[in-house]
Every structure is written in C-alpha cells, then in structure tokens.
N, C-alpha and C positions, 0 to 999 in steps of 0.2 A: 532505502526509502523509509519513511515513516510518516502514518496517515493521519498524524495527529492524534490530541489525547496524550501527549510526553510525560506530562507528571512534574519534569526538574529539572533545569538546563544541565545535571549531571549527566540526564542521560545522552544526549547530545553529545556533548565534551565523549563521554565515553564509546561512543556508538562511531566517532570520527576517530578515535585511534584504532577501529579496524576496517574501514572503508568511506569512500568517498560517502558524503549523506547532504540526501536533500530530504528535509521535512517541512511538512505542513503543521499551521497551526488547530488542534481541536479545541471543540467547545467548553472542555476541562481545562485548558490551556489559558489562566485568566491572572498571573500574574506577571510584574514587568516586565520578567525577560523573555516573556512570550511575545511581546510586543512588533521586535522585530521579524519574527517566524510567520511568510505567510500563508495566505488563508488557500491558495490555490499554486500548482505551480505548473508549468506547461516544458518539458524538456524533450532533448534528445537522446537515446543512449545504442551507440552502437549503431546508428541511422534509424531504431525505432521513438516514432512522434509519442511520446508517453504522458499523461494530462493525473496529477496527483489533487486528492482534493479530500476533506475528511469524511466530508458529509454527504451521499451521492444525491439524497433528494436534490440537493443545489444544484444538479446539472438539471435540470428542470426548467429551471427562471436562466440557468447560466451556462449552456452547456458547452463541454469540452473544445478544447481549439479542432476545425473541421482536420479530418487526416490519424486524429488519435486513434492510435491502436489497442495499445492498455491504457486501460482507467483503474484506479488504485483507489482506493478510498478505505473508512473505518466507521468511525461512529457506533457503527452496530456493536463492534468486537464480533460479530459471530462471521468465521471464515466462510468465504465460497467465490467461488472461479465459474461466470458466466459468458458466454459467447453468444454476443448482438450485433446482428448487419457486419459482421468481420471485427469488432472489436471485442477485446475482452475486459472482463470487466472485472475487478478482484477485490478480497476485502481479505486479506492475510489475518485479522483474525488480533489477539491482544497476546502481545510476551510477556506482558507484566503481570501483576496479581490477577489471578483468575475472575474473571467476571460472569458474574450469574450462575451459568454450570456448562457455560462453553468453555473447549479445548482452551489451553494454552499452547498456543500456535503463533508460527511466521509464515513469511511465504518467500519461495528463491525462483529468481526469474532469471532465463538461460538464453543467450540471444546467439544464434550460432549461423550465420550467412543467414539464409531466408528464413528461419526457425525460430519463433521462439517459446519457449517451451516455459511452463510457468508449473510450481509443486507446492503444496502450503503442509508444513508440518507440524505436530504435534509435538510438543519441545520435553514433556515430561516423557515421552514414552522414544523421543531418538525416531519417528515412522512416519512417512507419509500419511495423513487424514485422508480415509477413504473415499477417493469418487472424486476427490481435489486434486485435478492438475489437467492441463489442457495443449495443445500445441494449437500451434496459427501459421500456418505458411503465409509470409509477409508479402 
C-alpha cells in the first residue's frame, strides 16, 4: 500500500516488481501521471474491509466505507497506529527522504485467520518504532 505523496511514477513501477500495490494519490502528487492514481481506495485483503486514503482529516466530510477495519493514511509522514470503535487506524510514516525530523519508516500488516497484527518500522535503523504495533482480533 502506499498513502500517497509518491514523488515519480518510478516508484510505483518499482514498488510492483516486489508486491501487489494499490496506492493512493497525495497532495504532492500533482503531475500527469498522477492523474490516474486515486484519491481514495476501499479494498479487501485476506477478507479484511481496508479503506486507504492520504489525508485522514477527509474522513471527516467523507468517511471510510461502514465495516472498515484499517484505515491507512499519510499526509502527516509522522507514523502512529491508533485503535478507534474496533478500527485501526495507521499512518506507516515516509520511506523516502526524511521529513522534518520524523523517522524514516513503513509499516507491515500481517493478516493471519482472525488476527491482524500491524508493526511500523524504522528503515535506517532495521527495528520496530517503539509503542508502534497493535493486534485486532477481527
């Protein structure tokens, strides 16, 4: 997944030679071949409803299809994994050039029968980000 904010349709192209990818488009996201990437995406994976979006204030005016369990989002780049009404809520944080003086971080989500377990790491240092990971029995 990826919450937007890509940068280059490289990294797309490259991000599909090691796993399926569904991205959304961010607010940095402003030339043509951002066009067809879009703003919001509502899927299934593994039987978990997962609602992908960049920007979370938007669930505000627009919010998630009813039944989502993760909400993924970015915008901010600062990572953090919250648990609301049984949903979670996540913002894996920026893999690319470092922003501000937040980590450089992703996040790996683990979907195993009724479990799914969600971890956001810190990519220069190889460790899970402290206090960042959560389980949800579905």
């Amino acid at each position: 997944m990826h919450a937007g904010d890509i940068g280059a349709s490289i990294i797309l192209r490259e991000l599909r030679t090691l796993a399926p990818l569904y991205a959304v488009r961010g607010n940095n996201d402003t030339e043509a071949w951002a066009a067809r990437i879009p703003e919001r995406r509502a899927l299934r994976l593994g039987g978990l409803p997962i609602h992908v979006v960049h920007d979370q204030s938007e669930l505000a005016e627009r919010p998630a299809p009813a039944g989502s369990r993760l909400i993924i989002f970015g915008h901010s780049h600062k990572p953090l994994i919250e648990a609301r009404n049984g949903v979670l809520l996540v913002n894996p944080g920026s893999a690319g050039p470092r922003r501000f003086r937040l980590p450089i971080a992703a996040g790996e989500i683990e979907i195993r029968g009724e479990r799914l377990h969600v971890r956001l790491w810190e990519l220069s240092t190889r460790r899970p980000l402290p206090g960042l990971s959560a389980m949800l029995v579905l």
